[in-house]
N, CA, C and O atoms as a GROMACS GRO file, in nm:
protein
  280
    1UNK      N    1  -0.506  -1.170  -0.104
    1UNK     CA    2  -0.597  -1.095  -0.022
    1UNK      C    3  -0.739  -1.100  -0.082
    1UNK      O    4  -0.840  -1.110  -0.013
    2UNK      N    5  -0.737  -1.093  -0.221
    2UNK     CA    6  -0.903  -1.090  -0.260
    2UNK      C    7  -0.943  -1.191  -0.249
    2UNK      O    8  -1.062  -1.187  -0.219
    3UNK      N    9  -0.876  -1.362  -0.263
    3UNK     CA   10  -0.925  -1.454  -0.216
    3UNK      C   11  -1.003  -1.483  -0.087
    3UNK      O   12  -1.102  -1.555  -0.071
    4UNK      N   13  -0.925  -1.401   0.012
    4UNK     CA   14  -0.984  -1.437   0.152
    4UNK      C   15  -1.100  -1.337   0.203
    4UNK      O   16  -1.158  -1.323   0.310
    5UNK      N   17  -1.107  -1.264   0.057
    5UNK     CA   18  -1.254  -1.169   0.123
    5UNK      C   19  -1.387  -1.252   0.119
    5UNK      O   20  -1.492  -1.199   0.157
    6UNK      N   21  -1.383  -1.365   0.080
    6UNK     CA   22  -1.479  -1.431   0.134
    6UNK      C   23  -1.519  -1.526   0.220
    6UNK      O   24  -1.615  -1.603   0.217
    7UNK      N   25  -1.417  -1.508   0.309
    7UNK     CA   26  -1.429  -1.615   0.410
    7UNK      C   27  -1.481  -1.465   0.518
    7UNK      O   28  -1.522  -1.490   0.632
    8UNK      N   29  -1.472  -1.300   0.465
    8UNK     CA   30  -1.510  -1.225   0.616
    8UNK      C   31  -1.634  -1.199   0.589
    8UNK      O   32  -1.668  -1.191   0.471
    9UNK      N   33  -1.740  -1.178   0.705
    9UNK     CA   34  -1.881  -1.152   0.650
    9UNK      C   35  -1.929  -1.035   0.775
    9UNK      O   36  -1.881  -1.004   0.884
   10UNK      N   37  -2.050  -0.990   0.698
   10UNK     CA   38  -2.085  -0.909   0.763
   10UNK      C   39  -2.044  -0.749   0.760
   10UNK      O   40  -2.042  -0.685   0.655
   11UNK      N   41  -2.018  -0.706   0.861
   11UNK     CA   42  -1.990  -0.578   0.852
   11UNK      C   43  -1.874  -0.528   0.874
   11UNK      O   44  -1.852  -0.408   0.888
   12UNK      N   45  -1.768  -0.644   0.881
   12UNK     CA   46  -1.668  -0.703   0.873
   12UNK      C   47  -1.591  -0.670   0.683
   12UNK      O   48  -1.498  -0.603   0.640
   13UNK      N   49  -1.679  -0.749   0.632
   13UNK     CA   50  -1.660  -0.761   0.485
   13UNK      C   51  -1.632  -0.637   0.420
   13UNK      O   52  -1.543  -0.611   0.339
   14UNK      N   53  -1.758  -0.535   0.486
   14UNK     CA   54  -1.780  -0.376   0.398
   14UNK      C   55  -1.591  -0.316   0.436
   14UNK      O   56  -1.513  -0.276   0.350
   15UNK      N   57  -1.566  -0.327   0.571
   15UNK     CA   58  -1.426  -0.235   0.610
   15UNK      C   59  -1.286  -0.374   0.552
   15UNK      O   60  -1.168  -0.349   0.574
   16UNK      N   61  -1.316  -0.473   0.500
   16UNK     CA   62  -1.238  -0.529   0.431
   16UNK      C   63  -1.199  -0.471   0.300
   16UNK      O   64  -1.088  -0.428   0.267
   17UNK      N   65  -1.307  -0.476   0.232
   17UNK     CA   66  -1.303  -0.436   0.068
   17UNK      C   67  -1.243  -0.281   0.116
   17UNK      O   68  -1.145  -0.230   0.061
   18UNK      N   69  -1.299  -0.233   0.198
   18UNK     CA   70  -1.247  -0.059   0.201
   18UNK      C   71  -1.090  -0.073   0.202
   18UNK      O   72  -1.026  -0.011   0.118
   19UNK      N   73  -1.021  -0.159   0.301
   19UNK     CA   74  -0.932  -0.146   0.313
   19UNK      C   75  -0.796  -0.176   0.217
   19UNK      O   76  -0.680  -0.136   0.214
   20UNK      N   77  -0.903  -0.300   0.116
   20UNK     CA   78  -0.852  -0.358   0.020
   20UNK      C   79  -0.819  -0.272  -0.086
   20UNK      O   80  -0.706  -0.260  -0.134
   21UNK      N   81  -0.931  -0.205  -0.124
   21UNK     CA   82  -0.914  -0.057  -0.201
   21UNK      C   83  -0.822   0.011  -0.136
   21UNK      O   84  -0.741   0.039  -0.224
   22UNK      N   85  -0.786   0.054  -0.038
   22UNK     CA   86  -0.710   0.176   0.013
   22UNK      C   87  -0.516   0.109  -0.017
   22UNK      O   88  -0.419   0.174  -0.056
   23UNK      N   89  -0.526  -0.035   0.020
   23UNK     CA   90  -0.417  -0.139  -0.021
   23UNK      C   91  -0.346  -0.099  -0.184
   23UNK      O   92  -0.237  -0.079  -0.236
   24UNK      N   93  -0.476  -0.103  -0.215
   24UNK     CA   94  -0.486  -0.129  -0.413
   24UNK      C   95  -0.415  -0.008  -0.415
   24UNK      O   96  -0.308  -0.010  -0.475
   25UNK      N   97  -0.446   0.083  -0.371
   25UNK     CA   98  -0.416   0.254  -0.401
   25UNK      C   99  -0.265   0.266  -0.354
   25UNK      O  100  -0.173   0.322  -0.414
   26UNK      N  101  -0.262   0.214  -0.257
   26UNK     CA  102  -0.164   0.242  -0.177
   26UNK      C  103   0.025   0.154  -0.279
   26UNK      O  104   0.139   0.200  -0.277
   27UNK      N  105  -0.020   0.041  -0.339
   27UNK     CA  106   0.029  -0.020  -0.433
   27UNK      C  107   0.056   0.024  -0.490
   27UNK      O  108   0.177   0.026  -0.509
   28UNK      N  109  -0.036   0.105  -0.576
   28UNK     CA  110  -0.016   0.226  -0.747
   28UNK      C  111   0.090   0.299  -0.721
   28UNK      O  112   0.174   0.326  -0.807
   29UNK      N  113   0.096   0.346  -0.577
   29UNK     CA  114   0.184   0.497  -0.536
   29UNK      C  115   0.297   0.428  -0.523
   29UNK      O  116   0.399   0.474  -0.573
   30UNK      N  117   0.299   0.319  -0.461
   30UNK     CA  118   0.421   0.284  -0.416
   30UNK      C  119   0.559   0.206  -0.561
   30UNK      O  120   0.677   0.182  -0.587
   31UNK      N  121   0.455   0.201  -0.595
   31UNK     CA  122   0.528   0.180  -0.795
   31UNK      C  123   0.532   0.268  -0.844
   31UNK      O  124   0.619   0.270  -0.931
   32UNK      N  125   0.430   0.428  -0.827
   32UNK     CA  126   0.501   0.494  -0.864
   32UNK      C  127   0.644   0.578  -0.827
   32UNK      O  128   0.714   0.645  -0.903
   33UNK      N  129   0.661   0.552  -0.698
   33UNK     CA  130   0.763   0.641  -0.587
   33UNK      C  131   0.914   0.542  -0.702
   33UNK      O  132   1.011   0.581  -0.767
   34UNK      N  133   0.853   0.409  -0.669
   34UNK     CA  134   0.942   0.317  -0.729
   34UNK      C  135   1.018   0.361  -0.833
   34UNK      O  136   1.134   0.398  -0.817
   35UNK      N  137   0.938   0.358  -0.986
   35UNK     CA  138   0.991   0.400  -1.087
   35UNK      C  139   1.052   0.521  -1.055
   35UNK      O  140   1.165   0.527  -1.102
   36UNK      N  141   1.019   0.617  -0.994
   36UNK     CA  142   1.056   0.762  -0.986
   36UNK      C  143   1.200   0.739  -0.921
   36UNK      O  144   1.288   0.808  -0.972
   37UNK      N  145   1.240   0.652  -0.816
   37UNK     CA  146   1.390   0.641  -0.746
   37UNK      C  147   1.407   0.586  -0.855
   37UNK      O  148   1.432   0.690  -0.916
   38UNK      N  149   1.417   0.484  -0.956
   38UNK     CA  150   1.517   0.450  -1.032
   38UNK      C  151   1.528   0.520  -1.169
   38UNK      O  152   1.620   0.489  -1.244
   39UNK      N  153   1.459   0.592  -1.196
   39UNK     CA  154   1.501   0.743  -1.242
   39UNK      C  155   1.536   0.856  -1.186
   39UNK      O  156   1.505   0.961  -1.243
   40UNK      N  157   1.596   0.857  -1.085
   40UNK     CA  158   1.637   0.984  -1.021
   40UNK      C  159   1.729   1.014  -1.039
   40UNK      O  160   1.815   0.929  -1.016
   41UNK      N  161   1.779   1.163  -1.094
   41UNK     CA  162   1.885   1.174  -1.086
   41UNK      C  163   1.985   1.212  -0.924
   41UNK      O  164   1.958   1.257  -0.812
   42UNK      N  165   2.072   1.175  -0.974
   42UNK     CA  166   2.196   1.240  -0.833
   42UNK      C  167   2.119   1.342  -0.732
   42UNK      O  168   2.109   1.314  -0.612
   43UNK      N  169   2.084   1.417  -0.766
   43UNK     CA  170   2.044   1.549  -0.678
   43UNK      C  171   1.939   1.521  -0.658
   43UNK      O  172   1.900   1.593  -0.567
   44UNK      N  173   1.822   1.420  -0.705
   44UNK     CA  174   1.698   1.439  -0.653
   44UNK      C  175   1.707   1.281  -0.550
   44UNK      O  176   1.608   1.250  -0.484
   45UNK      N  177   1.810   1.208  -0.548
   45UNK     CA  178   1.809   1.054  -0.544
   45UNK      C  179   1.762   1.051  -0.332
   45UNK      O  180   1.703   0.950  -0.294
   46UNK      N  181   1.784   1.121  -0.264
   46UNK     CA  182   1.781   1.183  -0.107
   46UNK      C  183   1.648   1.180  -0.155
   46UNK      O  184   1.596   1.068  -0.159
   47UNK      N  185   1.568   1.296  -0.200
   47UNK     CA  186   1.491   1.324  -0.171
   47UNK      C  187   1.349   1.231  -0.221
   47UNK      O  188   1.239   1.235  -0.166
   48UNK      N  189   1.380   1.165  -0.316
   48UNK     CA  190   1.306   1.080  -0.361
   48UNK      C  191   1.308   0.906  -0.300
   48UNK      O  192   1.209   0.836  -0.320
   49UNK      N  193   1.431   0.850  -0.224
   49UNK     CA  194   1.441   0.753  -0.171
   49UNK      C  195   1.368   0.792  -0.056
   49UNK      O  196   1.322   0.692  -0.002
   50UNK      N  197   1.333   0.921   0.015
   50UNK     CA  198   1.258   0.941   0.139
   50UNK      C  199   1.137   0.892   0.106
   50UNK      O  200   1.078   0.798   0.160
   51UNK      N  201   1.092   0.978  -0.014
   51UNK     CA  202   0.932   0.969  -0.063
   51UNK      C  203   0.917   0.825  -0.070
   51UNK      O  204   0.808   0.784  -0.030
   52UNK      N  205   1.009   0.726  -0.117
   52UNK     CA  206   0.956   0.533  -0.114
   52UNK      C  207   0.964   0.472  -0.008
   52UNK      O  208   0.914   0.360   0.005
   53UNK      N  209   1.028   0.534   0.089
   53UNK     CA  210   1.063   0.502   0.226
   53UNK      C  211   0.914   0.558   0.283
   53UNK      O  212   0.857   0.460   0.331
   54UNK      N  213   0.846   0.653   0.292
   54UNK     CA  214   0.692   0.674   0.308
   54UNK      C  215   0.626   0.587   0.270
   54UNK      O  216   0.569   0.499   0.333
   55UNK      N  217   0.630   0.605   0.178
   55UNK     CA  218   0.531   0.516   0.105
   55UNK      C  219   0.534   0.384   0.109
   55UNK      O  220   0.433   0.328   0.068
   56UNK      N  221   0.651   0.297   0.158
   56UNK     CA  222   0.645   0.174   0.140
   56UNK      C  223   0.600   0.121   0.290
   56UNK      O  224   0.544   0.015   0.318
   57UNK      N  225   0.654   0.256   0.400
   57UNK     CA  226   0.584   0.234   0.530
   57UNK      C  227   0.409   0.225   0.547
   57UNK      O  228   0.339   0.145   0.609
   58UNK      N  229   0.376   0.335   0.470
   58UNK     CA  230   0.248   0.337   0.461
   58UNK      C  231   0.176   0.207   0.392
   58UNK      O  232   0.075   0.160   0.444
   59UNK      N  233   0.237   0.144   0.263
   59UNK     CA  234   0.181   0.022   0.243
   59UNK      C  235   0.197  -0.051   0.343
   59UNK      O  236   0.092  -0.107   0.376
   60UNK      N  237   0.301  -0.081   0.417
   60UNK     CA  238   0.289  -0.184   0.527
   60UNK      C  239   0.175  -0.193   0.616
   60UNK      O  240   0.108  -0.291   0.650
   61UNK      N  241   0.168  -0.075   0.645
   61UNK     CA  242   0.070  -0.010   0.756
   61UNK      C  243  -0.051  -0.077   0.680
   61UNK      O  244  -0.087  -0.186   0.725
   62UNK      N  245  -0.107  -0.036   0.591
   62UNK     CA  246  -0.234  -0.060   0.532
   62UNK      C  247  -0.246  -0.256   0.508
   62UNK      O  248  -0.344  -0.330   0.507
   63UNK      N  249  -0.126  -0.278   0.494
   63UNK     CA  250  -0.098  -0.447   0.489
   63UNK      C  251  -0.141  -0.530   0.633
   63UNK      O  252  -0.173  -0.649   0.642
   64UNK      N  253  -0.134  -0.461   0.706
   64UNK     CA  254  -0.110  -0.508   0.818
   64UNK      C  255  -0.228  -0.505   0.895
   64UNK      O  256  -0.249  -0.586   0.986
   65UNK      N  257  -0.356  -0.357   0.843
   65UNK     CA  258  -0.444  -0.330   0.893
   65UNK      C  259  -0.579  -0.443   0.817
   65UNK      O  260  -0.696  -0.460   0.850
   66UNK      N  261  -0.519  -0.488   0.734
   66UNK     CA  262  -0.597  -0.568   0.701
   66UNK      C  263  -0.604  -0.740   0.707
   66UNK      O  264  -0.692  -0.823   0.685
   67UNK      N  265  -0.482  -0.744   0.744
   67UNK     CA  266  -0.391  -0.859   0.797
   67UNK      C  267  -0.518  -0.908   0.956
   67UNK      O  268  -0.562  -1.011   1.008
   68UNK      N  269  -0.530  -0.764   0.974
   68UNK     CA  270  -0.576  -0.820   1.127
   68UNK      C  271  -0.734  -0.802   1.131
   68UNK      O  272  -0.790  -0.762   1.233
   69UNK      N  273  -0.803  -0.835   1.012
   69UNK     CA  274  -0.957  -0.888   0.959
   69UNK      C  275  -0.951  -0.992   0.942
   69UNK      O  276  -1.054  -1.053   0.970
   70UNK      N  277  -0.822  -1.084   0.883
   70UNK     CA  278  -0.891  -1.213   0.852
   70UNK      C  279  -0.889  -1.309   0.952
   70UNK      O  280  -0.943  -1.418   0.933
   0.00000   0.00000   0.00000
């Protein structure tokens, strides 16, 4: 993805990088949800496979929103 931020220009470019950042962020969480299910114990393992199941929707979402700039 950071490769192809220079093929977008304009005002185009500014809501790329935004989105790229929001991507980046969206990454961190989703490794953290990660590590957190494979430390979960028994009783928290429901409630914490929901939280990566969010979160990995939401990266998609943000994957996808940027998917459709280049």
């Amino acid at each position: 993805m950071e490769a192809k931020k220079d093929k977008v220009e304009g005002d185009a470019k500014a809501e790329y990088e935004e989105k790229l950042n929001n991507l980046k962020t969206k990454k961190k969480d989703l490794q953290a949800k990660y590590d957190e299910l494979v430390n979960a114990s028994d009783e928290k393992w429901e409630e914490v496979k929901s939280a990566f199941s969010s979160a990995t929707d939401s990266f998609k979402e943000g994957f996808s929103k940027i998917a459709s700039l280049i």
